[in-house]
N, C-alpha and C positions, 0 to 999 in steps of 0.2 A: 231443761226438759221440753219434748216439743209439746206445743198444743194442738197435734191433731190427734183424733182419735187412732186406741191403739188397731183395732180393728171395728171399721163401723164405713158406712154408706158418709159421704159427704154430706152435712147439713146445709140443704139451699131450699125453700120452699120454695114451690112452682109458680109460677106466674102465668102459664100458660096453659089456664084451665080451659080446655076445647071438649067439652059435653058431648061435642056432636062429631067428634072422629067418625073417620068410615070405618068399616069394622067391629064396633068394639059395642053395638047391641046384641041383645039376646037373640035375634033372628041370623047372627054371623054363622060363618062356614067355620068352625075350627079344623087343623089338626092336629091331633095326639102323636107326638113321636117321641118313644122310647130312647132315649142315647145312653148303649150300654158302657162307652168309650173310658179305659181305665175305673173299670169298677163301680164308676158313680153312680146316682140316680138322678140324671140333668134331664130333665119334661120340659121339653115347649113346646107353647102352645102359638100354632101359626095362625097369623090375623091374614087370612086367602084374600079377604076381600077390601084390607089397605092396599088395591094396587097402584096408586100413587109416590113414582118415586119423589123422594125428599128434594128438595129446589140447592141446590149450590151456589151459596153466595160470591163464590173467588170466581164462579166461571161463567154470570152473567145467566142467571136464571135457567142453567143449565139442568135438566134432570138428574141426580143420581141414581142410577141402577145398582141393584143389591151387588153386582158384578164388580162394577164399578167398586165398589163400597169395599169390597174385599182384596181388591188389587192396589189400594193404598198403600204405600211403603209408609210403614210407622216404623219401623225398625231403628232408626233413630233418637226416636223416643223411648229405648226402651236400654236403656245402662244396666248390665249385672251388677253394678253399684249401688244405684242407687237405691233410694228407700220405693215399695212398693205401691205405697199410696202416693208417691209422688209421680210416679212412673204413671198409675191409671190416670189423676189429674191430666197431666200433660195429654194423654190419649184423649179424653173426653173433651178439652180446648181443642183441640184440633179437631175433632168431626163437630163439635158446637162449629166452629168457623166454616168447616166447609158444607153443613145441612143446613144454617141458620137456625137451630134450635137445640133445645138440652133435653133429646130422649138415648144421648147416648149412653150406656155403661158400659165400663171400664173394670176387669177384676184381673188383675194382678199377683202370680204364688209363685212359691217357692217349688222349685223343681219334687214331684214327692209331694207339694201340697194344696192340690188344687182341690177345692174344696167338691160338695154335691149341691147341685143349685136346679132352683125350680124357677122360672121365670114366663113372662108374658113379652114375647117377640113380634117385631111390628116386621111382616114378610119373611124375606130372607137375609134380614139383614144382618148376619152374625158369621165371625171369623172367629178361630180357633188357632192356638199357637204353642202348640208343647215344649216348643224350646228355642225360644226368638233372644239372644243374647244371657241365653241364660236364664229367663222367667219362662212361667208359663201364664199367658198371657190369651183372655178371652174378652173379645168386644160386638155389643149385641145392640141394634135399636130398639129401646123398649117400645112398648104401645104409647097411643100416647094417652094423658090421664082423660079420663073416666070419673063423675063428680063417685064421691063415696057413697055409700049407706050412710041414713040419717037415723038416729043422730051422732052425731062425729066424737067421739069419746077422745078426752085427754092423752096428753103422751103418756103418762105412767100408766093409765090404765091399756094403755096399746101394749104397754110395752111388758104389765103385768099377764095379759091376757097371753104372746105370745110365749112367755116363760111358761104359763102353764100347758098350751098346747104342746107345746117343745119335750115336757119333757115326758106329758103324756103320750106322746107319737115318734117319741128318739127314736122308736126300734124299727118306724114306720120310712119310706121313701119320703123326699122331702116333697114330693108334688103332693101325698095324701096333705100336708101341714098346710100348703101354697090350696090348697081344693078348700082348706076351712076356711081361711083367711079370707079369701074371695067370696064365701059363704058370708061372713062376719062383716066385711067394709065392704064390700065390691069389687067387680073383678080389676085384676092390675096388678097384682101384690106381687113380691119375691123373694125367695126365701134361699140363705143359704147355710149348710152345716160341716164345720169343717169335718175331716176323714180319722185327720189325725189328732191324738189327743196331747192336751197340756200348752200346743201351740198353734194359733190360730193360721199362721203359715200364710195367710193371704190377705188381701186388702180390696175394698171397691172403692168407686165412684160411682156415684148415681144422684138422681136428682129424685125426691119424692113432694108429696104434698101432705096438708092437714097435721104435719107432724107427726104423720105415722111413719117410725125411724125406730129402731133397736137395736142394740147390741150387746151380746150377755155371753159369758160363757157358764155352762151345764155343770154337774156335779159329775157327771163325768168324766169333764175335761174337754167338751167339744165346744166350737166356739159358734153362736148361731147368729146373723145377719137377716133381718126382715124389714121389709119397707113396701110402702105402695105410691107408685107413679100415680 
């Protein structure tokens, strides 16, 4: 049996707590954009004013442009075979190696199951892949972290708090659930729910902090994914 989770964010606490990111005070520019794309309810929220592209370590202090960032061939990485959380790994070692940092995620499904996700986007740094060998395949720079709200509550109680929002707000978009959470810890959080029920269908990677990490599925049958950068 393997020991990675069957669906859940990668457990790596962050080490890279930067407080003072650009963007990411209450005086930022956001914007709101709806993506009705296949049914979902995917919100993000654009940090306008990280205009700083990320530095490239393979190309000599090189800028990466969001352009840039989306014209990468990963396609490589990405096997109809293989296991999905293996496939997002592999994605997120590759842009860790070329941005020199871990704000990247990696979410990984099954053709048919791509889940509905609310997330915290640093620019424009996010490609979209309906059908790249076979997955569908979405990879996005998060923001980067943001110290939490004090005081910082354990993992079970994170992880009881989000069960109850969840299943309070099931019938809700998942950015209203992503708007509490931010409310609750601070902004950064991400929140995803699968479509379909009985099978979680999809897999992340992501890097979070404080030990706010969850993964549950519903009485429903939907599978839910919450974490904060």
């Amino acid at each position: 049996m393997s020991n990675k989770p069957l669906f859940s964010t990668y457990v790596e606490p962050l080490q890279d707590k930067d407080t003072q990111a650009s963007g990411t005070g209450s005086n930022s520019n956001y914007n709101n954009a709806y993506d009705n794309e296949n049914d979902d309810d995917d919100m993000k929220y654009t940090q306008q004013q990280d205009a700083a592209a990320p530095t490239s370590k393979a190309s000599g202090n090189k800028k990466i442009t969001a352009d840039e960032f989306k014209k990468f061939d990963i396609s490589h990485l990405v096997n109809s075979d293989d296991d999905n959380f293996d496939i997002a790994k592999r994605i997120c070692m590759f842009f860790d190696d070329k941005f020199g940092d871990k704000n990247t995620v990696a979410l990984v499904a099954e053709t048919g199951k791509f889940p509905a996700i609310s997330y915290w986007l640093s620019g424009d740094y996010l490609r979209k892949h309906e059908n790249m060998n076979g997955k569908h395949v979405m990879v996005y720079k998060a923001c980067k972290h943001i110290a939490a709200k004090e005081p910082i509550v354990s993992p079970s109680e994170f992880e009881k708090y989000m069960k109850r929002i969840s299943i309070e707000h099931e019938q809700d978009k998942c950015v209203t659930i992503m708007d509490i959470m931010d409310e609750k810890f601070g902004e950064g959080c991400h929140y995803a729910r699968s479509l379909s029920k009985g099978h979680a269908g999809y897999e992340i990677y992501a890097r979070f902090s404080d030990d706010y990490d969850a993964a549950f599925k519903l009485e429903s049958g939907a599978y839910v994914t919450a974490w904060r950068r």
